[in-house]
C-alpha positions as CSV (number, residue, x, y, z in Angstrom):
1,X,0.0,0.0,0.0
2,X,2.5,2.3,0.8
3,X,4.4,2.0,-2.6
4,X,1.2,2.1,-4.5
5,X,0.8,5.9,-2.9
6,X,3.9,6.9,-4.2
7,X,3.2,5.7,-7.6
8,X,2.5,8.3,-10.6
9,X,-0.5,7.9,-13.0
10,X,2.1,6.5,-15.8
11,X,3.3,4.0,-13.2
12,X,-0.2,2.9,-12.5
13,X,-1.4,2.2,-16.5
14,X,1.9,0.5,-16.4
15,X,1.6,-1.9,-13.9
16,X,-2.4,-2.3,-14.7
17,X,-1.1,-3.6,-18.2
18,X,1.3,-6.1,-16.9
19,X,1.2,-9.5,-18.3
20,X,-1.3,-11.5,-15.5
21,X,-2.7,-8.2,-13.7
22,X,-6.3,-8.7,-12.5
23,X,-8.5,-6.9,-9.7
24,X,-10.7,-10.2,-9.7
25,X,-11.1,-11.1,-5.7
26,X,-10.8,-15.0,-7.0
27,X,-8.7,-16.1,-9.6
28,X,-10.3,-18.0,-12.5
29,X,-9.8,-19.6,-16.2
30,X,-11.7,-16.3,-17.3
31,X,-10.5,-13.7,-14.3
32,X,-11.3,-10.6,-15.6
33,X,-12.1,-11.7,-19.7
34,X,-15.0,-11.7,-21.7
35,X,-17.1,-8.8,-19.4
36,X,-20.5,-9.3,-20.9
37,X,-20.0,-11.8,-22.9
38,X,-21.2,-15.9,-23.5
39,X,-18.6,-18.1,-23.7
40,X,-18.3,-20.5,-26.9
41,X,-17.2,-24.1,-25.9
42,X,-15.7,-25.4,-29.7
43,X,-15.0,-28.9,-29.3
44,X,-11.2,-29.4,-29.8
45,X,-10.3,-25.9,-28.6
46,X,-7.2,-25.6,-26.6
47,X,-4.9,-22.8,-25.6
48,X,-1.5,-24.7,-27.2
49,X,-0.2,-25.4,-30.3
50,X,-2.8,-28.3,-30.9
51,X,-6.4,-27.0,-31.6
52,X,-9.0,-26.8,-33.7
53,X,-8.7,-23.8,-35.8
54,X,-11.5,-24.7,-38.5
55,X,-13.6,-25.6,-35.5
56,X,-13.0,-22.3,-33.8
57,X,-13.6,-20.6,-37.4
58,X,-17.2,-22.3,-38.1
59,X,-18.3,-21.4,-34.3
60,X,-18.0,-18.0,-34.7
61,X,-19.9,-17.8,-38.2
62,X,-22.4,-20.3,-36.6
63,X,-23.0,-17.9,-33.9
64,X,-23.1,-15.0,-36.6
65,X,-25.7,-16.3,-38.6
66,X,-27.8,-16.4,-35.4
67,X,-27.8,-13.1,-35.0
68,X,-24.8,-12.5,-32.7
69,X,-24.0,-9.1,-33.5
70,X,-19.7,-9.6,-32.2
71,X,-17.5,-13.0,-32.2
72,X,-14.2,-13.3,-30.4
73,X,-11.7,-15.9,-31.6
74,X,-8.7,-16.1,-29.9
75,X,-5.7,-18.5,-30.9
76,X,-2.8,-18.9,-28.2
77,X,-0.8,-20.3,-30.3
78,X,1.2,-17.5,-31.6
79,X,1.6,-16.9,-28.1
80,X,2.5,-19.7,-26.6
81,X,5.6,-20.4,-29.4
82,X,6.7,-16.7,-27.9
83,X,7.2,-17.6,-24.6
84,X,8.9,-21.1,-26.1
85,X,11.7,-18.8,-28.4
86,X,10.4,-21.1,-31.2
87,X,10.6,-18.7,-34.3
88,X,9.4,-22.0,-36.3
89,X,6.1,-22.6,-34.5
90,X,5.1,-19.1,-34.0
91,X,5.4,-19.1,-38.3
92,X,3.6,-22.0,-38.1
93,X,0.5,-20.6,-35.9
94,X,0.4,-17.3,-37.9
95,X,-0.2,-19.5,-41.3
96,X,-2.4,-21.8,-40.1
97,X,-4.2,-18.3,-38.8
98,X,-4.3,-17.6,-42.7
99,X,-4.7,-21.2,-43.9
100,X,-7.8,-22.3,-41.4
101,X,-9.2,-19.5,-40.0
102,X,-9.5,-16.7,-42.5
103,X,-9.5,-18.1,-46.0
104,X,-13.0,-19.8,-45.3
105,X,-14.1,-17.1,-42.5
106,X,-13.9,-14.4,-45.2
107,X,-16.3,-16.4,-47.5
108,X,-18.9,-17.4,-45.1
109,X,-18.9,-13.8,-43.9
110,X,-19.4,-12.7,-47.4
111,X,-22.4,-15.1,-47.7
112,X,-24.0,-13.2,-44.6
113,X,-24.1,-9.7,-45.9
114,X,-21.5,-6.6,-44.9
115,X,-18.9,-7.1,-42.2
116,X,-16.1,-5.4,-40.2
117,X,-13.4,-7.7,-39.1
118,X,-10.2,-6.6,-36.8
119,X,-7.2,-8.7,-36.3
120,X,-4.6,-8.1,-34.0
121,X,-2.7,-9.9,-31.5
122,X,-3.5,-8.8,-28.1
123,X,0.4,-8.2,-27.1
124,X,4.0,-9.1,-28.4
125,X,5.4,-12.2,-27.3
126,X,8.9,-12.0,-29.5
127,X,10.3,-15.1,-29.4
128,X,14.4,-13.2,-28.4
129,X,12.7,-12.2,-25.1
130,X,9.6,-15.2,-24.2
131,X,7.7,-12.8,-22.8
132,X,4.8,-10.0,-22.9
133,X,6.6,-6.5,-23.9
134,X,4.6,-3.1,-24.1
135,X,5.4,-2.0,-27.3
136,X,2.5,-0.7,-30.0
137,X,0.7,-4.1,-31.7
138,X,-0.1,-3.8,-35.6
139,X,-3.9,-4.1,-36.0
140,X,-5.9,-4.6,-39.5
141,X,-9.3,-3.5,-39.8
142,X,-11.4,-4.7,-42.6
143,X,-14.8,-3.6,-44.3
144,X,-16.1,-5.8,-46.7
145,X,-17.7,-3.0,-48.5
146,X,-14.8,-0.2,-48.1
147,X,-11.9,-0.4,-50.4
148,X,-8.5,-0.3,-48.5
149,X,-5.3,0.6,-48.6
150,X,-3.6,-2.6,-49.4
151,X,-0.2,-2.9,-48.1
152,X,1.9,-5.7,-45.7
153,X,0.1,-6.5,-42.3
154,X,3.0,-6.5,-39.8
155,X,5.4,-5.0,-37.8
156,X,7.7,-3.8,-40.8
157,X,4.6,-3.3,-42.9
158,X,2.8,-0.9,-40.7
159,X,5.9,1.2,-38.5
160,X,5.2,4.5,-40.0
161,X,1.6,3.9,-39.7
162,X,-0.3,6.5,-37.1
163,X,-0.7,4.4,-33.6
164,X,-4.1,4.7,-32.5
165,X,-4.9,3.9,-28.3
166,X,-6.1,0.4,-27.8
167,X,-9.1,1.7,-25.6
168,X,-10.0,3.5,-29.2
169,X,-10.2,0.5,-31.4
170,X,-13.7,-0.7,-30.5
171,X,-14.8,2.6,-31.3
172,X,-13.3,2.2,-34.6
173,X,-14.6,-0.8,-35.2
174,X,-18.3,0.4,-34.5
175,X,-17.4,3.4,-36.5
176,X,-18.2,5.4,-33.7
177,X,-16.6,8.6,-31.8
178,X,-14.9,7.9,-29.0
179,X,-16.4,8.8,-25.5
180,X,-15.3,12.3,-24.2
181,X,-14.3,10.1,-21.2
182,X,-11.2,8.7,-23.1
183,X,-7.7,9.1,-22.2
184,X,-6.3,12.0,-23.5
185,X,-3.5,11.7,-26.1
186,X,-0.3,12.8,-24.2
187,X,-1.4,9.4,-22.0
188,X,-1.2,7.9,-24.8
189,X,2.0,8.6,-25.6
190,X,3.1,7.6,-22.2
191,X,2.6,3.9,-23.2
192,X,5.0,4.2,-25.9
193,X,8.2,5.4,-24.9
194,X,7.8,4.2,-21.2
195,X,9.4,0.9,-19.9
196,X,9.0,1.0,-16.0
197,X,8.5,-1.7,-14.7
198,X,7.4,-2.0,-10.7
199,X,10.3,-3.7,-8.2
200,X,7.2,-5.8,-7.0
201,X,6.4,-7.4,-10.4
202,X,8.3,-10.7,-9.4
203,X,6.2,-12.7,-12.2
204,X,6.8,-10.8,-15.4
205,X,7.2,-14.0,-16.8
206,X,4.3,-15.4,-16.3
207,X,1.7,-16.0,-19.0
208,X,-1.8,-16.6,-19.6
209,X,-3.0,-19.7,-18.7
């Protein structure tokens, strides 16, 4: 307690966005995920390099079709090769990403009318360090009935590209104006350049189960 008081507001976002922080009172598989949301069991889903992309792709268009306005999926894999160093598996996640997920998502989205589709990984895992890092994540945001700007989604691809706060991309996604309760953008910037890190984070390798 007595530390906490003597932290500034940029050590506080800091330590809120590091890897494992939660304010749940008990810890579960879905501490402090999903607010307001159902969860999807997809038989074969796992959080490792093993899972069932396809079945994870056709669950969410399932659930689309029956008029669920927003679909999550999540694959771990990427992540979990990360915190492995395995260059070679994390390759291997981001294809089959492309290979079993999007290639047939795109089509049975188009067969449903318009969509909006972001992807983005949540955080960087790099693979030299095996764990979470703060840095700016690129993010692709798709309309099926806007032309965009082509280009290369990834880190290289996007570097010169504007960085927009996280807590804003929902709005973009809804095409909507952001709350006038936002953060302001010199916060922003504060979770760019910044790499405290708190004496008390003694798990900063820890992942997500």
């Amino acid at each position: 307690p007595d530390q906490s008081a003597r932290m500034s507001d940029r050590e506080v976002f800091n330590l809120i966005f590091l890897p494992g922080f939660s304010t749940a009172e008990k810890v579960t598989n879905l501490s402090g995920r999903g607010v307001g949301m159902d969860v999807v069991e997809v038989e074969g889903a796992t959080g490792w390099y093993a899972t069932k992309y396809g079945n994870k792709r056709d669950a969410a268009l399932a659930k689309l079709a029956d008029d669920c306005d927003l679909f999550v999926i999540h694959v771990e894999a990427t992540d979990e090769a990360g915190h492995a160093g395995d260059v070679g598996a994390k390759v291997e996640a981001l294809e089959n990403w492309d290979r079993r997920i999007l290639a047939d998502l795109v089509v049975g989205l188009d067969a449903q009318g318009p969509w909006r589709l972001p992807l983005s990984p949540d955080h960087p895992t790099p693979a030299a360090l095996k764990t979470h890092t703060t840095e700016p994540v690129p993010y692709l945001l798709v309309d099926s009935e806007t032309e965009g700007p082509g280009g290369v989604y990834s880190e290289a691809g996007v570097a010169d590209a504007p960085v927009l706060a996280g807590h804003r991309l929902m709005a973009e996604l809804l095409q909507r104006e952001p709350d006038e309760d936002d953060l302001d953008d010199d916060l922003d910037d504060d979770f760019l350049d910044d790499d405290w890190v708190p004496d008390f984070a003694d798990d900063a390798d820890s992942h997500e189960a």
